[in-house]
PABA-681312 format. One record per residue (C-alpha): x, y negated, z; residue in one letter; residue number from 0. Coordinates in pm, 1 decimal, padded with zeros to 6 digits. Example, Ala and Ser with C-alpha at 12.3 -4.5 7.8 and 13.67 -1.06 7.14 Angstrom:
BEGIN
<node><X>01230.0</X><Y>00450.0</Y><Z>00780.0</Z><tike>a</tike><marvo>0</marvo></node>
<node><X>01367.0</X><Y>00106.0</Y><Z>00714.0</Z><tike>s</tike><marvo>1</marvo></node>
//
This chain:
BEGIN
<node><X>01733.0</X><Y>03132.1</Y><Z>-03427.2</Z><tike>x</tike><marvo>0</marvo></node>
<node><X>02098.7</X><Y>03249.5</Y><Z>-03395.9</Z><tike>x</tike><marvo>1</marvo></node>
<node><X>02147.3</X><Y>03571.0</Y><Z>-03274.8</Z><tike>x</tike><marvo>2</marvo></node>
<node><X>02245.8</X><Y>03667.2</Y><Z>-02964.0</Z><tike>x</tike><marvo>3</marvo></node>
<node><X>02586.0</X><Y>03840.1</Y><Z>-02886.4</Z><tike>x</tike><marvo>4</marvo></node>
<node><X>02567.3</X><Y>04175.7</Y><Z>-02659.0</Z><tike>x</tike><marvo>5</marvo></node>
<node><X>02817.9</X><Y>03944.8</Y><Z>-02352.9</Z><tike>x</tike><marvo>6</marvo></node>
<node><X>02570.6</X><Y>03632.0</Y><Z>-02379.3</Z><tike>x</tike><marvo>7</marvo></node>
<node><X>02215.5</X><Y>03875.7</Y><Z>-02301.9</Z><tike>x</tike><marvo>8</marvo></node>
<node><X>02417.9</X><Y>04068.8</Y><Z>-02023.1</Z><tike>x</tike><marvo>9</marvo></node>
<node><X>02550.2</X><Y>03752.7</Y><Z>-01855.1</Z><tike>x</tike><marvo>10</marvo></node>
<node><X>02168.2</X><Y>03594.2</Y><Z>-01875.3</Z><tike>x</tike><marvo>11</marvo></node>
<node><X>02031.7</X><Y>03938.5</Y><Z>-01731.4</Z><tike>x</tike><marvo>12</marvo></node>
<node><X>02014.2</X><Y>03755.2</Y><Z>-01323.8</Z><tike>x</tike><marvo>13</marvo></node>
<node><X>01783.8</X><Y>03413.0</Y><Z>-01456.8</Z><tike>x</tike><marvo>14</marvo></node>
<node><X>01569.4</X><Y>03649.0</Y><Z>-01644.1</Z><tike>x</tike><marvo>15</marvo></node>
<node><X>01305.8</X><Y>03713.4</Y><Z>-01371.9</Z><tike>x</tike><marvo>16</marvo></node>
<node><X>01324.6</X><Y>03325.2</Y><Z>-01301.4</Z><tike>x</tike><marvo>17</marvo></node>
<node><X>01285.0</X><Y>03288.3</Y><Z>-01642.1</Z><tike>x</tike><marvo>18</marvo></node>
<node><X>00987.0</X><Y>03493.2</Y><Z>-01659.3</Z><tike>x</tike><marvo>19</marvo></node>
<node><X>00812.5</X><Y>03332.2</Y><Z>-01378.4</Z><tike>x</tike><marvo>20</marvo></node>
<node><X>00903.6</X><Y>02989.7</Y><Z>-01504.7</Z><tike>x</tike><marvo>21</marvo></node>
<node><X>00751.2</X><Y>03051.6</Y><Z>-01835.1</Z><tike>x</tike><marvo>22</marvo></node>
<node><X>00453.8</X><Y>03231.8</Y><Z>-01674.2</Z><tike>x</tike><marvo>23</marvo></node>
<node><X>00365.3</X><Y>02934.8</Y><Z>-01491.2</Z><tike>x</tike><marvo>24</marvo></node>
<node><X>00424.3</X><Y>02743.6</Y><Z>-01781.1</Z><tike>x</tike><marvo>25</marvo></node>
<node><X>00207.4</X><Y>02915.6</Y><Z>-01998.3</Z><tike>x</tike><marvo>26</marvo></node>
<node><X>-00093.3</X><Y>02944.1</Y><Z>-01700.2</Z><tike>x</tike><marvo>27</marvo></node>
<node><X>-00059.5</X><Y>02556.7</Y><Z>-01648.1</Z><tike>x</tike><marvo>28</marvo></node>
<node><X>-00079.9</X><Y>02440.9</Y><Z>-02017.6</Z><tike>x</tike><marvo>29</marvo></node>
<node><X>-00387.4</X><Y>02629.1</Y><Z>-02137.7</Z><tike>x</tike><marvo>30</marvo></node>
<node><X>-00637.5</X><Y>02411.5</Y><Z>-02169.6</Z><tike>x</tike><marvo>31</marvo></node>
<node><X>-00889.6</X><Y>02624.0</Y><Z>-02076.8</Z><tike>x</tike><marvo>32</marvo></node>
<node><X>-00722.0</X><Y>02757.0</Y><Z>-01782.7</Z><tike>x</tike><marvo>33</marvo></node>
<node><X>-00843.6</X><Y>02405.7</Y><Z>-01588.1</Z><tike>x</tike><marvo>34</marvo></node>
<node><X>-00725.4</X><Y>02418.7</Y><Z>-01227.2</Z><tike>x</tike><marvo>35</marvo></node>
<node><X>-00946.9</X><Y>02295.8</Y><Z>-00982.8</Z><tike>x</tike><marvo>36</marvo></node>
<node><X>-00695.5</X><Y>02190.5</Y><Z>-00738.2</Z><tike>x</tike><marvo>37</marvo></node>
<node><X>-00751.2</X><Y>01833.1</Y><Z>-00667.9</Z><tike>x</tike><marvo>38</marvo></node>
<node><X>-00517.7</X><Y>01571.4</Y><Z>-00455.4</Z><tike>x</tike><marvo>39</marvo></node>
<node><X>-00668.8</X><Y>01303.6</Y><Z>-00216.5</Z><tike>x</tike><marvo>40</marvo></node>
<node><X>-00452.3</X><Y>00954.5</Y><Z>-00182.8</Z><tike>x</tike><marvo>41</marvo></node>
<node><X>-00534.6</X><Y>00815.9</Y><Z>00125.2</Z><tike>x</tike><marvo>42</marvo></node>
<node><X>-00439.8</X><Y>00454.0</Y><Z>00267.4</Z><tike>x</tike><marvo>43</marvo></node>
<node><X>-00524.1</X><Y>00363.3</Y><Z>00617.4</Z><tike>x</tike><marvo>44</marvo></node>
<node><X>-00494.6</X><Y>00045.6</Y><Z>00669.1</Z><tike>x</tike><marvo>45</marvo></node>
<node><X>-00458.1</X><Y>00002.3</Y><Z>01088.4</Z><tike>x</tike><marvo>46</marvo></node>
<node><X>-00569.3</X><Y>-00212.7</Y><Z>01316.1</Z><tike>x</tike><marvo>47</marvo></node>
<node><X>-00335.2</X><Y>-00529.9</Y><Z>01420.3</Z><tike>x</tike><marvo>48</marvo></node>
<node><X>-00076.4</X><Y>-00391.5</Y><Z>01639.3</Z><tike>x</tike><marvo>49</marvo></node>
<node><X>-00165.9</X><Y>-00058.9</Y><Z>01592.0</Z><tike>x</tike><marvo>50</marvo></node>
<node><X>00029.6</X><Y>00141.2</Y><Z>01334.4</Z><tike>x</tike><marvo>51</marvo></node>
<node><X>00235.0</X><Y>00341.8</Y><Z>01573.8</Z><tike>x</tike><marvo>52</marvo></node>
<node><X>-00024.3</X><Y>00462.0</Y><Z>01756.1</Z><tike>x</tike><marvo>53</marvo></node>
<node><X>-00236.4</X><Y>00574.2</Y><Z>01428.4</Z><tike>x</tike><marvo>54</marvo></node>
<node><X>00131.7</X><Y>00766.3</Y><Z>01328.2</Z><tike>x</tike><marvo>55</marvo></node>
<node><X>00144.9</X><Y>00881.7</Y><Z>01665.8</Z><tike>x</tike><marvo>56</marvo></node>
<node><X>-00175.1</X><Y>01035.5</Y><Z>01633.6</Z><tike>x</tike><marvo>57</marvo></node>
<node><X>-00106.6</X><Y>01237.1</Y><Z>01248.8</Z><tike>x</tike><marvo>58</marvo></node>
<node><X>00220.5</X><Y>01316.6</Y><Z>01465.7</Z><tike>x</tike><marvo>59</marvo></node>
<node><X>00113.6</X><Y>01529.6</Y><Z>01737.0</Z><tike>x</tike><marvo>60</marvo></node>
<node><X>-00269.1</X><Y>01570.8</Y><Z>01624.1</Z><tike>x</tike><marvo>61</marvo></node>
<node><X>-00387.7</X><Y>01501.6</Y><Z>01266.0</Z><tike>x</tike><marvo>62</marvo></node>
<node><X>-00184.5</X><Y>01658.7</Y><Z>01041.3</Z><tike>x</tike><marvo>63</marvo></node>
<node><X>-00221.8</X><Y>01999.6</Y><Z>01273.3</Z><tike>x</tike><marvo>64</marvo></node>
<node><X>-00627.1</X><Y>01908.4</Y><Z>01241.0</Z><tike>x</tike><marvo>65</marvo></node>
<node><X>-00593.0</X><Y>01897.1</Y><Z>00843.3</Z><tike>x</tike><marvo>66</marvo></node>
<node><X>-00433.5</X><Y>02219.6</Y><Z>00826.3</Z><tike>x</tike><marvo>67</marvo></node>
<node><X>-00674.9</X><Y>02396.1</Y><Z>01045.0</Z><tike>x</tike><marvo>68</marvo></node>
<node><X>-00973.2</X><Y>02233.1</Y><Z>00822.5</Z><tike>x</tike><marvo>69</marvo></node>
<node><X>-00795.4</X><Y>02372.8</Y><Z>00512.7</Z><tike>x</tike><marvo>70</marvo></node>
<node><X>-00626.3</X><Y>02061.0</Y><Z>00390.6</Z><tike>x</tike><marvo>71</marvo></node>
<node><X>-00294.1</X><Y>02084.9</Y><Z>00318.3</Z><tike>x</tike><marvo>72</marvo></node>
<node><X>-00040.7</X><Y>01778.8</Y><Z>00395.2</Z><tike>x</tike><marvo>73</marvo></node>
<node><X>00191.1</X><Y>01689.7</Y><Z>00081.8</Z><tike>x</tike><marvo>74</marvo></node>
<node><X>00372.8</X><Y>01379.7</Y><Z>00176.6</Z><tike>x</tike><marvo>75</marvo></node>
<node><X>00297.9</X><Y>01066.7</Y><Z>00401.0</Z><tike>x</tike><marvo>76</marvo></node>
<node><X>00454.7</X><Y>00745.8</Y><Z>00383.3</Z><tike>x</tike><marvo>77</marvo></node>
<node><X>00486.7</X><Y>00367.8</Y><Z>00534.1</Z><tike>x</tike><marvo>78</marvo></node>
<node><X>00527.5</X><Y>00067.6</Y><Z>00290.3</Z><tike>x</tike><marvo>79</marvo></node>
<node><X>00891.3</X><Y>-00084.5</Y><Z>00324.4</Z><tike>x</tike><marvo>80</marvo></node>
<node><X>00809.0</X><Y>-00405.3</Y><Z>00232.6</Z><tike>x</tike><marvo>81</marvo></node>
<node><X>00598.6</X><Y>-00726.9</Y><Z>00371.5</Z><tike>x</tike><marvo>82</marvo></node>
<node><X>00286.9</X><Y>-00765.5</Y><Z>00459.0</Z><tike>x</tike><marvo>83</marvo></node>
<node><X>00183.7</X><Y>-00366.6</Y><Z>00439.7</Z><tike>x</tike><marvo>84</marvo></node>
<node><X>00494.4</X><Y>-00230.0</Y><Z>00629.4</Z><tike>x</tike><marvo>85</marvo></node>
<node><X>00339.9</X><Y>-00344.8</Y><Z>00932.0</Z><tike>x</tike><marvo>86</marvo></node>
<node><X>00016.8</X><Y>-00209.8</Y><Z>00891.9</Z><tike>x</tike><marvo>87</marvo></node>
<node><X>-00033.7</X><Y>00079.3</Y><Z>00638.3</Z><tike>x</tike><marvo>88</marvo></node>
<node><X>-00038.9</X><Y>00440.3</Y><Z>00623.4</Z><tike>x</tike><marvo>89</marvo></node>
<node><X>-00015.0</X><Y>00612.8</Y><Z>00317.8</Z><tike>x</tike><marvo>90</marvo></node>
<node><X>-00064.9</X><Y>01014.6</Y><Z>00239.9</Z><tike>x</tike><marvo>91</marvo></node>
<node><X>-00197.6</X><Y>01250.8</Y><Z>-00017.3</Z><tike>x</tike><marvo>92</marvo></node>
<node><X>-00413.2</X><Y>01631.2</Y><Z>00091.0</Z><tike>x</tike><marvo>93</marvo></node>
<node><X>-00393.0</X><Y>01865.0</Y><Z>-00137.2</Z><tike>x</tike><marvo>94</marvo></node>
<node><X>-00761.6</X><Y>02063.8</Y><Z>-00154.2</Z><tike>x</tike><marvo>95</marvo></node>
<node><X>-00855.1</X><Y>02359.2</Y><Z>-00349.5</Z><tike>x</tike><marvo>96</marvo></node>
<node><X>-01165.3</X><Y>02134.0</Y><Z>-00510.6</Z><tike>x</tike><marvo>97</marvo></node>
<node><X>-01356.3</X><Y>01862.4</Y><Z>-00411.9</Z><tike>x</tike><marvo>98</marvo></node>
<node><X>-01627.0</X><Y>02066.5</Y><Z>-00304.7</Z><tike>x</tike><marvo>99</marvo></node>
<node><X>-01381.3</X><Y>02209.7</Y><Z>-00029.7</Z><tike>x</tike><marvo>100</marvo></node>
<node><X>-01291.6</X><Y>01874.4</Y><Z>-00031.8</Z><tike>x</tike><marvo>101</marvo></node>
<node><X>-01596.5</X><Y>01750.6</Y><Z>00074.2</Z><tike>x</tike><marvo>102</marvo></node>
<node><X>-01658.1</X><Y>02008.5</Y><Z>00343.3</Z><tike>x</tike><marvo>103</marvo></node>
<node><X>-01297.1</X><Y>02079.7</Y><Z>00465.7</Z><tike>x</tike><marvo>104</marvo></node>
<node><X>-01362.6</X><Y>01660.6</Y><Z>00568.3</Z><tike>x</tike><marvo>105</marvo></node>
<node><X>-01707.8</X><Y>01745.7</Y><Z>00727.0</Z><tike>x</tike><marvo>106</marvo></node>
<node><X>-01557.3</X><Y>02061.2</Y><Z>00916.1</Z><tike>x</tike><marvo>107</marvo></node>
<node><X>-01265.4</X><Y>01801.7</Y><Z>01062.8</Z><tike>x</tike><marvo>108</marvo></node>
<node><X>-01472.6</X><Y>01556.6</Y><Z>01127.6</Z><tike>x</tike><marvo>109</marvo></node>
<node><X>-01757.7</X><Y>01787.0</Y><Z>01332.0</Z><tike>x</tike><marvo>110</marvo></node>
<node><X>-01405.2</X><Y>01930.4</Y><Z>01524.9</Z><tike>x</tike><marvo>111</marvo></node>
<node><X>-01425.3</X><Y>01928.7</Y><Z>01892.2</Z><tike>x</tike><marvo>112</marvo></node>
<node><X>-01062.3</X><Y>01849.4</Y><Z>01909.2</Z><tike>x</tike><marvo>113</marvo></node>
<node><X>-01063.7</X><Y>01606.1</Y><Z>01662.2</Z><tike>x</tike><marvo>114</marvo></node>
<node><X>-01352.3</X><Y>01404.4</Y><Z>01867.5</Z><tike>x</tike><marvo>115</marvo></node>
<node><X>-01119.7</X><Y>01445.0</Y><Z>02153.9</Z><tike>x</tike><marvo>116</marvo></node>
<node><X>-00825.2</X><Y>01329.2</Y><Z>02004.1</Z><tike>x</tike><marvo>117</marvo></node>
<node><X>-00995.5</X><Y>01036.6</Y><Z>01812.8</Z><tike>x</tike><marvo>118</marvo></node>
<node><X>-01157.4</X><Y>00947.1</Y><Z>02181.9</Z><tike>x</tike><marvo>119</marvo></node>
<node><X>-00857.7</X><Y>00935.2</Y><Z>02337.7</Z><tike>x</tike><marvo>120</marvo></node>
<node><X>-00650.4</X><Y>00757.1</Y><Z>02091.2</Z><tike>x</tike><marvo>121</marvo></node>
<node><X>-00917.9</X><Y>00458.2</Y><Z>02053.9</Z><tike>x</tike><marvo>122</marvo></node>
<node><X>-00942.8</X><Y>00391.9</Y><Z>02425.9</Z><tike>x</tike><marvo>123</marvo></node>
<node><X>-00842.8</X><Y>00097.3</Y><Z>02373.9</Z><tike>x</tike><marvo>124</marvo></node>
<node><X>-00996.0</X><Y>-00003.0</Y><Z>02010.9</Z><tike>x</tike><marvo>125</marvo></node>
<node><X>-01013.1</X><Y>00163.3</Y><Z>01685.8</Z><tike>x</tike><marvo>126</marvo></node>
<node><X>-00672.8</X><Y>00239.3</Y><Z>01519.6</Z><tike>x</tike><marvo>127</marvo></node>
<node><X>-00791.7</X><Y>00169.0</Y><Z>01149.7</Z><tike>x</tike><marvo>128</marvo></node>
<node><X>-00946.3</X><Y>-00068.4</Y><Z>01008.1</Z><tike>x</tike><marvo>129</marvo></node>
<node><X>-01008.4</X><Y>00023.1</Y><Z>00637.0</Z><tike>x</tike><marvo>130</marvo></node>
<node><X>-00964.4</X><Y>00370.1</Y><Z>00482.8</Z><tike>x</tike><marvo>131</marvo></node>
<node><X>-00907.6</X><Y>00392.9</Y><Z>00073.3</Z><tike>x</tike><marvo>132</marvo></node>
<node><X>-00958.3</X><Y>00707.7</Y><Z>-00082.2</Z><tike>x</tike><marvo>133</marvo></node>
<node><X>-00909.3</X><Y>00833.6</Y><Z>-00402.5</Z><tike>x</tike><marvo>134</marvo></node>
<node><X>-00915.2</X><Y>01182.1</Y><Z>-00595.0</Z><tike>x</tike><marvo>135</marvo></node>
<node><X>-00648.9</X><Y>01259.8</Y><Z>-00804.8</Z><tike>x</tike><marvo>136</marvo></node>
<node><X>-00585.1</X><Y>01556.4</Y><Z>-01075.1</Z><tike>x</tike><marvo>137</marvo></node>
<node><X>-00229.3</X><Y>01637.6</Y><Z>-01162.7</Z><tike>x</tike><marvo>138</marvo></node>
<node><X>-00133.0</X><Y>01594.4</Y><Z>-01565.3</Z><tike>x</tike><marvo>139</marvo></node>
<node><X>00006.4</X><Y>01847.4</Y><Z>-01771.6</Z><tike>x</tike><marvo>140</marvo></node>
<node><X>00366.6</X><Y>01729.4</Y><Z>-01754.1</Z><tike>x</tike><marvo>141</marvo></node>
<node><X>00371.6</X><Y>01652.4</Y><Z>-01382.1</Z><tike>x</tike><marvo>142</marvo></node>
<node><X>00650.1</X><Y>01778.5</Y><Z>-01219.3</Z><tike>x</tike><marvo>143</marvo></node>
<node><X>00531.3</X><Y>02090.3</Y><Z>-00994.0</Z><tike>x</tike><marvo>144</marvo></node>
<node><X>00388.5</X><Y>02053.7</Y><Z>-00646.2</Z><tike>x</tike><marvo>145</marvo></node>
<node><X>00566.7</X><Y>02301.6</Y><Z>-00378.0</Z><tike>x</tike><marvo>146</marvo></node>
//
């Protein structure tokens, strides 16, 4: 390694405590046996005919709130672009601590007197979704950090 001259390490001196925490995190996220339990739930709803703006009228002004409260925190949603799933899907990923808090952050939203509420309210006049896919995801070593 080349050495370092004395105007180089002063001018560095402000990104060393970014630095720092960069390579902290760095080192933390590719120990093998430092294993995070953090785990990230894909969801696609796919809704009723007719009925996609109500369901993202509902994760809107209700849901996504809901989630939060149950300890589920909302990453990203999105709705296809293209034919035939633009008109009728809702995609979205939860971040949970593990899937045990997975499993009952779901069964504490689901018991939620608001949520019942809500759900009533919003299927008045039929059910919103018709299908629900779920899967559990774990993020890879050199995936780009989650904020």
């Amino acid at each position: 390694m080349p050495p370092v001259k004395r105007r180089t390490l002063l001018q560095s001196l402000p990104s060393i405590p970014l630095f720092s925490a960069a390579l902290w995190a760095a080192s933390h996220r590719a120990d093998p046996k430092q294993v995070s339990t953090t785990v990230y739930e894909l969801r696609v709803y796919h809704a009723a005919p007719g009925k996609l703006g109500d369901l993202l009228t509902r994760f809107r002004q209700h849901t996504t709130k809901l989630f939060d409260k149950h300890g589920m925190k909302n990453i990203a949603y999105w709705t296809p672009v293209d034919e035939p799933q633009r008109n009728d899907t809702l995609i979205y990923i939860l971040q949970h601590h593990s899937r045990e808090a997975a499993a009952a952050n779901w069964k504490s939203f689901q018991d939620d007197p608001e949520w019942k509420n809500v759900q009533e309210k919003s299927e008045a006049n039929g059910k919103l979704v018709e299908k629900v896919d779920s899967t559990f995801l774990a993020l890879t070593d050199f995936s780009p950090p989650l904020h």
